[in-house]
Structure formats: C-alpha cells, structure tokens
C-alpha positions as CSV (number, residue, x, y, z in Angstrom):
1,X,11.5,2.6,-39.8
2,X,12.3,4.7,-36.5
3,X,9.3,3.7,-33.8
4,X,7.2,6.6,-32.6
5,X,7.4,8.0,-29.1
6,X,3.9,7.3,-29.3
7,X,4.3,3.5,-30.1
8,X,6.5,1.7,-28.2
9,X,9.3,-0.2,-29.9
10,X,8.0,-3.3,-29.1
11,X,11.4,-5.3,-29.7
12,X,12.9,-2.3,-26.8
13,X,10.1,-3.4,-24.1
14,X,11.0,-7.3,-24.8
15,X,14.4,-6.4,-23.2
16,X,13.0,-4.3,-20.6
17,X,12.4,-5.9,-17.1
18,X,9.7,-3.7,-15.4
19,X,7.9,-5.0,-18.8
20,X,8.4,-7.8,-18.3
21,X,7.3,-7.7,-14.7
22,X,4.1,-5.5,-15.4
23,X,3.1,-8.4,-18.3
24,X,3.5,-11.0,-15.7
25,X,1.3,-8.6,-13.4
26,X,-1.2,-8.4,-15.9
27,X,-1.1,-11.6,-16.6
28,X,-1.1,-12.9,-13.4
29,X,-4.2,-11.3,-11.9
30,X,-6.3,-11.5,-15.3
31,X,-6.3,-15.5,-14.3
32,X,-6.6,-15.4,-10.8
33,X,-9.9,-12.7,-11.6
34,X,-10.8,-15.5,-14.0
35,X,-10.2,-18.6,-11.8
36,X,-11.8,-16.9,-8.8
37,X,-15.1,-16.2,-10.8
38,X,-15.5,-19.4,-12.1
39,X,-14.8,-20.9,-8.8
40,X,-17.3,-18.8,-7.3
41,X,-19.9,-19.9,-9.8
42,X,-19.1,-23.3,-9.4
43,X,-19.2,-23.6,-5.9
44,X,-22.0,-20.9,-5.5
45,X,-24.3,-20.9,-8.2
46,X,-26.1,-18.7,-6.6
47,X,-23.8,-16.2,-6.9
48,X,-24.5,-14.2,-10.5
49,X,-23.6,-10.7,-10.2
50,X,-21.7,-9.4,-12.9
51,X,-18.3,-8.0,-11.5
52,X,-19.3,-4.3,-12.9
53,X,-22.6,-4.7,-10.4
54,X,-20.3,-5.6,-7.5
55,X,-18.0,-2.9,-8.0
56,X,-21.4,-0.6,-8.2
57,X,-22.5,-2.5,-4.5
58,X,-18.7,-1.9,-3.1
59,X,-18.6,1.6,-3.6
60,X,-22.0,2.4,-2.8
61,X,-21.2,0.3,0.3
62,X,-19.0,3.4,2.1
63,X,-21.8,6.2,0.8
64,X,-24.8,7.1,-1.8
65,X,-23.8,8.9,-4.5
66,X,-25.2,10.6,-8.0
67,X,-24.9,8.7,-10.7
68,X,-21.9,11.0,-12.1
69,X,-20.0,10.3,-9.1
70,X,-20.4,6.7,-9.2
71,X,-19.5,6.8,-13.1
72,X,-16.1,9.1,-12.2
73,X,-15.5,6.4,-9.4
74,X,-15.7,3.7,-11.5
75,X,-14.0,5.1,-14.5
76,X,-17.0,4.2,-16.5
77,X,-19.6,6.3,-18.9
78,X,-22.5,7.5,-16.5
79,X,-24.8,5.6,-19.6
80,X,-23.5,2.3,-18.5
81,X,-23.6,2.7,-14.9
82,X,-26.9,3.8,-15.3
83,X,-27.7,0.4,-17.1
84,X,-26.0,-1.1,-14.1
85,X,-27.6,0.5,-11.4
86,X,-31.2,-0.2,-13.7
87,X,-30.1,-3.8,-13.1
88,X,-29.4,-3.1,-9.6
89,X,-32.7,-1.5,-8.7
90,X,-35.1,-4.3,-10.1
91,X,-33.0,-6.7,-8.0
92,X,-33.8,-4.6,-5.3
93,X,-29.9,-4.2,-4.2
94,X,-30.0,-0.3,-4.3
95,X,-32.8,2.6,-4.3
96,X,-32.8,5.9,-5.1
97,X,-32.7,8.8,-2.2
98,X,-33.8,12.7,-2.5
99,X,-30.4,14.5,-2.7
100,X,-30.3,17.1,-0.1
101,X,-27.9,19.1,-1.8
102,X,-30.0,19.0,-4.8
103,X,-33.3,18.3,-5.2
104,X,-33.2,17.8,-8.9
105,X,-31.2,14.7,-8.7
106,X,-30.9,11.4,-6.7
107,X,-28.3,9.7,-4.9
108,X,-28.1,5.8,-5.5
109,X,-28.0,3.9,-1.9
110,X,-27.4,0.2,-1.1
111,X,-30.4,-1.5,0.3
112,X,-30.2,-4.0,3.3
113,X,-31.0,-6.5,0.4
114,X,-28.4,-5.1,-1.2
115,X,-25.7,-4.8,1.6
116,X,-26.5,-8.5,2.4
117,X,-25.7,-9.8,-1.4
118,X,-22.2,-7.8,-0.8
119,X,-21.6,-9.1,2.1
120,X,-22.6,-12.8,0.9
121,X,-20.4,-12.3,-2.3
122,X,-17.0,-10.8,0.3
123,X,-17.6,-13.7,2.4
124,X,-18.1,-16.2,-0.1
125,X,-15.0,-15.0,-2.2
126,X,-12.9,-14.7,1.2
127,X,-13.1,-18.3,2.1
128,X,-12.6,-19.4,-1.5
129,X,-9.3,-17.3,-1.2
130,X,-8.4,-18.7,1.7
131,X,-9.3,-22.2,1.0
132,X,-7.1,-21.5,-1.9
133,X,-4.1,-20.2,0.2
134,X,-4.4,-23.2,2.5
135,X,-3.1,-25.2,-0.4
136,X,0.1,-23.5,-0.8
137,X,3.5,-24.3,0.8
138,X,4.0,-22.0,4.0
139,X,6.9,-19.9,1.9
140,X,4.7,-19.1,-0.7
141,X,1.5,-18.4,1.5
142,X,3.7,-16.2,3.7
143,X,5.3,-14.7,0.4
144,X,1.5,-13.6,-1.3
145,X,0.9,-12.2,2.4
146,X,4.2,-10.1,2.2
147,X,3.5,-9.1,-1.1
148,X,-0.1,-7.5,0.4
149,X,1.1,-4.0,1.7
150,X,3.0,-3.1,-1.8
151,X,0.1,-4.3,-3.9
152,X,-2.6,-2.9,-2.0
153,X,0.1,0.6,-2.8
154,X,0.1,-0.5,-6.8
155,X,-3.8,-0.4,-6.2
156,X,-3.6,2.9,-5.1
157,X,-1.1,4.5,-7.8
158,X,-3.1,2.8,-10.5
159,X,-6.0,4.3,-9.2
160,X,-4.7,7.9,-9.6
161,X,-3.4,7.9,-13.0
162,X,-1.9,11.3,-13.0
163,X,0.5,10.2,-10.2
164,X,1.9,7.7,-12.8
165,X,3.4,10.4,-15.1
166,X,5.5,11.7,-12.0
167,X,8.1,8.9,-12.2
168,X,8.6,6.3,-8.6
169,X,7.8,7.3,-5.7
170,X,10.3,6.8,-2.6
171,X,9.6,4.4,0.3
C-alpha cells in the first residue's frame, strides 16, 4: 500500500539522516530535561514547581501580560494557564494588576516572592549544569559550549513554526 503524504513512510525516514539526527535531538534533551529535574529534586527538595509554572514565572519575568497572551506565549489553552496561574497566585508568586489598556481585564505580574522562586530555581539549575559540565572531558565541555549559538538558533526556529515550512535558512 502507497504511504500517504500525510503519513510518513516510516521505513523512508529510517534511511534519512536529519531523522535520524532530529530523533537523537529529541531524544537527547527529553533525558537531560528528565535527569535535570530529578536532580534538582534530589538535591533541592525544596524545589517543587511544576515546569509549566516556571515557564509561566519566566515569561512573566520580562513583562505582565493577560492571560491570552500568556496562553499564545506558551502555546497552551488559556483554561490551563489559568489553572496555572490559580496555582501561582495562592503561592503568592504572581498577582493580578488593573490593565491600563483595558479596564475589563487583568494583567498577570510576578511578585518579588515570585521573582525570588525564579531566581532560586535559575540559580539552583545553573550550578547543577555546571557541576554537571565540570565532569566532562575538556573536548566535550568545549564541544556542548560550541554547540550553544546554533541551538539557542533551533530554539528560535522552533519557536516560530511557520518559519519551518519555508525550507533552511542560510548562515
């Protein structure tokens, strides 16, 4: 049976290399995510934020914003970041401010509480990073600091999905 254009023939992407790269990707930062939580916990116990409410704290960190904007930010439903930013108020990380564009509706702002528990968690995940990198030969240390600059770029592309339809970009 002919494969779709709409599913992939899976037996065509085993053969492909950026496939192959992307999978490792994937797989790649799905464990260090993983290993980096539970690290965190371990060594922090103190440190129980869901990753959904630190996302919330990091954005909110540059500006307040309406619910909807934090949603469309987060590529999320505005329901569920309005769960999250429930959470987020009884803990006393973020309030609510009068919009002044529009009185009818409220921006969500970090708190100092708030900014301190983002600050704790960056700092706290930084030296477990580094701690981490300390362990590695100099070649690869130097090699995951190279690699910075092009996936900080990936970051970016994957953050704009209509970019990715448009085929590589030049360097």
């Amino acid at each position: 049976m002919p494969s779709s254009p709409l599913v992939p023939d899976s037996a065509a992407e085993s053969h492909d290399p950026a496939v192959e790269h992307a999978r490792r990707l994937t797989d790649t930062v799905t464990r260090l995510r993983r290993a980096l939580r539970s690290s965190i916990r371990t060594d922090y116990p103190w440190e129980s934020l869901p990753m959904a409410q630190v996302e919330l704290l990091q954005t909110l960190a540059a500006a307040p914003l309406r619910v909807g904007e934090l949603a469309a930010r987060q590529r999320l439903a505005p329901n569920t970041v309005s769960g999250l930013v429930g959470k987020l108020l009884e803990a006393g990380f973020v309030d609510r401010q009068a919009d002044p564009g529009d009185r009818r509706t409220a921006r969500i702002a970090l708190t100092p509480a708030g900014r301190r528990q983002l600050d704790d968690w960056q700092h706290a995940h930084e030296r477990r990073i580094a701690t981490a990198l300390g362990t590695l030969a100099p070649a690869d240390r130097e090699a995951v600091v190279q690699a910075l600059p092009a996936l900080e770029k990936l970051a970016r592309a994957l953050a704009q999905p209509g970019a990715l339809t448009e085929g590589p970009a030049s360097s």
